[in-house]
Backbone bond lengths (Angstrom), bond angles and torsions (degrees), N, CA, C in turn:
res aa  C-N    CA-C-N  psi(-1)  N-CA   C-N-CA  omega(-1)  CA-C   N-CA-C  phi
1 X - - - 1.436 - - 1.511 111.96 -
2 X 0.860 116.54 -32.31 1.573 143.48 -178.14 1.733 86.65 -41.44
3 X 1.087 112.36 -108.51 1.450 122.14 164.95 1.204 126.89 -16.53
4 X 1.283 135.00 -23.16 1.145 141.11 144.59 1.773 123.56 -53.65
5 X 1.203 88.22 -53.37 1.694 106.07 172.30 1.694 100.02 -55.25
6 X 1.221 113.37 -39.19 1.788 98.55 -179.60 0.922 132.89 -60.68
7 X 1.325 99.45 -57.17 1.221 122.54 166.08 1.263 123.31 -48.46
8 X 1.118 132.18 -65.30 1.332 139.12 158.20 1.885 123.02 -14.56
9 X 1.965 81.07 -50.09 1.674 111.93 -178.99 1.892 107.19 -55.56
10 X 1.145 101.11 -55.63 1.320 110.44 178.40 1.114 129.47 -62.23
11 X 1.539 110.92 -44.22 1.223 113.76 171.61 1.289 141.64 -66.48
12 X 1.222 103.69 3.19 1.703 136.33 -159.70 1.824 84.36 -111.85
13 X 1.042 112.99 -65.26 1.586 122.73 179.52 1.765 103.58 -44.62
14 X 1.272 125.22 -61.87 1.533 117.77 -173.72 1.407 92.39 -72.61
15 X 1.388 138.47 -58.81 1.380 116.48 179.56 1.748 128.09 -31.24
16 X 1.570 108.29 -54.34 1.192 129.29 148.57 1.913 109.23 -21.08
17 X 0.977 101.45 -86.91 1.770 118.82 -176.12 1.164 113.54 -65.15
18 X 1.278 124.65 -2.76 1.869 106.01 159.08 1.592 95.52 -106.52
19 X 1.107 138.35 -30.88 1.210 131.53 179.30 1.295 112.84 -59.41
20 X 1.319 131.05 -39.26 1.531 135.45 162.83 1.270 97.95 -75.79
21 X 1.151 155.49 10.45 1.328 128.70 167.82 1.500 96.82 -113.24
22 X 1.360 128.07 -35.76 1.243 131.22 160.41 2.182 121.05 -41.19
23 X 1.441 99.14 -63.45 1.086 117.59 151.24 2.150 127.11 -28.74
24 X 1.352 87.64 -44.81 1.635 95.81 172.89 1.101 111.12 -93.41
25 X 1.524 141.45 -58.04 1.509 117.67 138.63 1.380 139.92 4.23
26 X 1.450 116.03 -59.54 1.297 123.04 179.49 1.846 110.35 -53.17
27 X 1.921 96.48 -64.95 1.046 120.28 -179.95 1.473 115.07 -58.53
28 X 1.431 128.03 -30.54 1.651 108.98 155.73 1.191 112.97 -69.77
29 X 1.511 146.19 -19.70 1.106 145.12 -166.36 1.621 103.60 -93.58
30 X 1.321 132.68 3.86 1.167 129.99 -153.66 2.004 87.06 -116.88
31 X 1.873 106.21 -58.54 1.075 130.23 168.99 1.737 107.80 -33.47
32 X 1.464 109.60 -66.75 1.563 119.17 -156.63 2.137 89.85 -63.68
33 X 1.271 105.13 -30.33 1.732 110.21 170.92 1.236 115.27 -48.88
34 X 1.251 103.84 -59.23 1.457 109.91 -161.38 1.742 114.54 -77.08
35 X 1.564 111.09 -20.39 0.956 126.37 171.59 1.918 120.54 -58.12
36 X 1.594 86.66 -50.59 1.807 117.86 158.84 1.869 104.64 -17.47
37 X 1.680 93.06 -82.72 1.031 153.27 -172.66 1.228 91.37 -34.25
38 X 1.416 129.46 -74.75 1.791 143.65 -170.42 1.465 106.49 -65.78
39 X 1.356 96.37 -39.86 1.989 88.26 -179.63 1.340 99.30 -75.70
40 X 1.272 132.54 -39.36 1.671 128.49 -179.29 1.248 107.28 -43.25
41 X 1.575 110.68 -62.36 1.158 108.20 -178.41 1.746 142.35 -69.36
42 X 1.270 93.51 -0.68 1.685 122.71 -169.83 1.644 94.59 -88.40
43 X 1.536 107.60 -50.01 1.674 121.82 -172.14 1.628 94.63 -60.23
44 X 1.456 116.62 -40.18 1.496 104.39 -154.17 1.578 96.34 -78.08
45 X 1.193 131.57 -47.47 1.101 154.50 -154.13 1.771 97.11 -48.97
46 X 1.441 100.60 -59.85 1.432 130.43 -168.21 1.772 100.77 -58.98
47 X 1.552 89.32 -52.45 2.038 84.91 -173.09 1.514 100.36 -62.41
48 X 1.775 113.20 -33.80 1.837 103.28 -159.70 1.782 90.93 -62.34
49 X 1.253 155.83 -34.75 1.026 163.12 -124.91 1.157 92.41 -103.89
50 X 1.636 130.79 -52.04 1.665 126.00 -163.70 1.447 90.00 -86.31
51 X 1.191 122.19 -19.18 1.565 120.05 -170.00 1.986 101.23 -76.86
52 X 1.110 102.83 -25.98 1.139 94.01 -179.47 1.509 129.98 -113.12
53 X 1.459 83.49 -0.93 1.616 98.05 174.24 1.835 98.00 -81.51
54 X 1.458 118.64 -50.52 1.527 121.73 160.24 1.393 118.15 -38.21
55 X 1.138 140.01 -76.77 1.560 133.59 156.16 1.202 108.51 3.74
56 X 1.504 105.80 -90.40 1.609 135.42 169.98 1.246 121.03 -4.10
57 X 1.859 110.60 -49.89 0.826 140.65 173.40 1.804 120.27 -70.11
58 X 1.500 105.08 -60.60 1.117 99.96 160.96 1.378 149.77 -67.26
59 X 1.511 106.59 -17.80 1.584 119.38 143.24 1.495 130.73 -34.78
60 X 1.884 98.71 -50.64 1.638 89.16 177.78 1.036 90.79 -74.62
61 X 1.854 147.81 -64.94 1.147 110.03 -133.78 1.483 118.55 -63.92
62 X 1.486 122.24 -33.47 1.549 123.84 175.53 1.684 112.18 -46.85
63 X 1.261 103.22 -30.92 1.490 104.94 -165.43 1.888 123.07 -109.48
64 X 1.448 91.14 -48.03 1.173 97.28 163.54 1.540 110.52 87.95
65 X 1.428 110.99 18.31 1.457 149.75 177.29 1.804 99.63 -87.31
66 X 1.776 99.33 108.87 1.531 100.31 -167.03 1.697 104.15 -72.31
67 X 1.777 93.06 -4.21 2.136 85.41 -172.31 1.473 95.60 -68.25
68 X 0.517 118.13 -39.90 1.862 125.18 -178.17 1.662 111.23 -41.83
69 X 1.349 102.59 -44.67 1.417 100.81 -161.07 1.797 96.54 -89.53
70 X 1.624 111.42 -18.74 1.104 122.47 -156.11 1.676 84.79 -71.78
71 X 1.294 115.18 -59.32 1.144 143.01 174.24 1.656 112.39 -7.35
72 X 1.705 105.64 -73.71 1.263 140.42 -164.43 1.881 99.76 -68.91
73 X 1.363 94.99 -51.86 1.735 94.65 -165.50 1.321 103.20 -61.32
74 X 1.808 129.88 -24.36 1.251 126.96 -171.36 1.867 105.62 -90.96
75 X 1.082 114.87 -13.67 1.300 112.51 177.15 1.836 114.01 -87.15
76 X 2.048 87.33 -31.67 1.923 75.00 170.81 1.579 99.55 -81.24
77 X 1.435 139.09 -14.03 1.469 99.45 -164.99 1.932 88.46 -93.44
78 X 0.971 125.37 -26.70 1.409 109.89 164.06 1.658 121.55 -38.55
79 X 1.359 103.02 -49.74 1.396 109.00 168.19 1.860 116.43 -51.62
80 X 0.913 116.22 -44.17 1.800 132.89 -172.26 1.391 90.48 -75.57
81 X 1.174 125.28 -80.80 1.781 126.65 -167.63 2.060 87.00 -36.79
82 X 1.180 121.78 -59.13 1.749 101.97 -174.21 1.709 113.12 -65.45
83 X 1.222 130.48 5.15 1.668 131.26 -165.11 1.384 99.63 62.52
84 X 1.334 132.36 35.85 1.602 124.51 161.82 1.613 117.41 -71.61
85 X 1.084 138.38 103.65 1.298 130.90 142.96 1.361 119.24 -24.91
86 X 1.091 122.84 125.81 1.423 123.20 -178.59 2.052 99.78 -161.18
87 X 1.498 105.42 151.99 1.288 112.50 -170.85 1.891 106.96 -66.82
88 X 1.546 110.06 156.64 1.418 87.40 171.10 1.665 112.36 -99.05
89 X 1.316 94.59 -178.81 1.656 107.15 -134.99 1.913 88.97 -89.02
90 X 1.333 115.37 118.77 1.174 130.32 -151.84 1.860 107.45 -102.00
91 X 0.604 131.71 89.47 1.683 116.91 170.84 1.709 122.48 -68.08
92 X 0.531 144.14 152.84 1.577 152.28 -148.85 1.810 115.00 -168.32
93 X 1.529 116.97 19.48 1.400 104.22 -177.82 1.609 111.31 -75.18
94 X 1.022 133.75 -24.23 1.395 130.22 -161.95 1.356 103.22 -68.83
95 X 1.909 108.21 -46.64 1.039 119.10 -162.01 2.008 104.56 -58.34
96 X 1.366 88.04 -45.40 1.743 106.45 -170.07 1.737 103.01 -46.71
97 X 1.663 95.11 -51.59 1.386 100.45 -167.04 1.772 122.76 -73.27
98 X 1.338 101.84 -24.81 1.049 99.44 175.72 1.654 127.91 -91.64
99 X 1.781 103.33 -0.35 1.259 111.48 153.67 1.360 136.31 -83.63
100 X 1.553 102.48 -6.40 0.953 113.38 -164.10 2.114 114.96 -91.96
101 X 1.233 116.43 10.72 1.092 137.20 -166.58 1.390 105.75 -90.05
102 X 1.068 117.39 98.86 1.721 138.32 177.32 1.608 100.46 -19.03
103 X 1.308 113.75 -59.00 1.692 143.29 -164.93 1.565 119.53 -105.60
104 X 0.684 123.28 79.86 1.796 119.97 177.69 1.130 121.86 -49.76
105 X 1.698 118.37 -15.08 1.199 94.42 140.75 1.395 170.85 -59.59
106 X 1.477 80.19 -24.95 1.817 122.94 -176.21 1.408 101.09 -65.35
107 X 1.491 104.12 -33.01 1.757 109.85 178.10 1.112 137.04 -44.88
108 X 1.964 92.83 -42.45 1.329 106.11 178.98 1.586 136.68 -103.85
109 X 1.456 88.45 13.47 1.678 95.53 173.76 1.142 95.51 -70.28
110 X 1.716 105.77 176.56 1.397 123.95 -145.60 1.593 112.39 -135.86
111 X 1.200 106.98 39.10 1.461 133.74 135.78 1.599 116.09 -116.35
112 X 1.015 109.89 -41.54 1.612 110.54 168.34 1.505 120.16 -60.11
113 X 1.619 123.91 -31.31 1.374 134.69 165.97 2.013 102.03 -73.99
114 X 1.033 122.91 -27.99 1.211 115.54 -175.97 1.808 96.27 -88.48
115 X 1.283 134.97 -50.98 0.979 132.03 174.31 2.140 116.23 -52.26
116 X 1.064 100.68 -0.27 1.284 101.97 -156.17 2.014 98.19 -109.87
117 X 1.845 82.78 -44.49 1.928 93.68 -177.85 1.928 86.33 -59.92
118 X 1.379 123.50 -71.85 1.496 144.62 -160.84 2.144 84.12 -22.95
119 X 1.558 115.80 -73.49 1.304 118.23 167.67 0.994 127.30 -41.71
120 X 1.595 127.84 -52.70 1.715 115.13 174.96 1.858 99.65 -63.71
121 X 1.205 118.97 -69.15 2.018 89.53 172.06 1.113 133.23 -10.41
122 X 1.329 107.50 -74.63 1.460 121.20 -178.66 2.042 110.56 -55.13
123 X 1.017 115.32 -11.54 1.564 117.31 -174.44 1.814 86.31 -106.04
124 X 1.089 106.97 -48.78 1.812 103.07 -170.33 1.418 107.09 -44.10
125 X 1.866 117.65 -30.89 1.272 120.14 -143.55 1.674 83.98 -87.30
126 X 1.513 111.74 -39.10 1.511 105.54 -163.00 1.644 114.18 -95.48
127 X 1.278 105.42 -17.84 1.517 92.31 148.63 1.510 140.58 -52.05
């Protein structure tokens, strides 16, 4: 019986030892997930932020509302204080406004071209 008992003993032991090694397997495979998981969510986090620092951005230029811009400059240097790469912060009203003219002709009269250079300045300066 003796020998039986060893056997028995052992076999209980390698059963034992692939199940914990199986078991640790799982659990790095669970880990290397969740790891997945955190950068996914780190990536998304990061784009909703440029996504809204862009908005932000495009608000002033449609509007020309300094909360907007106030808005944007604090989300890119929030972005910088973390070492985020992020695009720089672009204004675009001239472009907006001067597409925005029912008539293209109307575009090119010449108070509307002087009203228009006066705006690309003023955007050159804050770019």
């Amino acid at each position: 019986m003796g020998g039986d008992d060893t056997f028995l003993g052992q076999a209980i032991l390698q059963k034992s030892s692939e199940l914990s090694g199986k078991n640790l397997e799982k659990e790095e495979k669970n880990m290397e997930a969740s790891d997945l998981i955190e950068q996914n969510f780190e990536k998304t986090v990061l784009k909703n932020k440029i996504d809204s620092m862009k908005e932000e951005m495009s608000l002033f230029s449609r509007t020309l509302d300094s909360d907007h811009l106030d808005n944007a400059k604090s989300m890119w240097k929030e972005l910088d204080e973390e070492n985020h790469t992020q695009p720089d912060l672009q204004i675009t009203s001239k472009e907006l406004f001067e597409a925005g003219f029912q008539f293209q002709s109307v575009a090119a009269y010449e108070n509307v071209q002087a009203q228009l250079t006066e705006l690309q300045n003023a955007q050159d300066n804050l770019n």
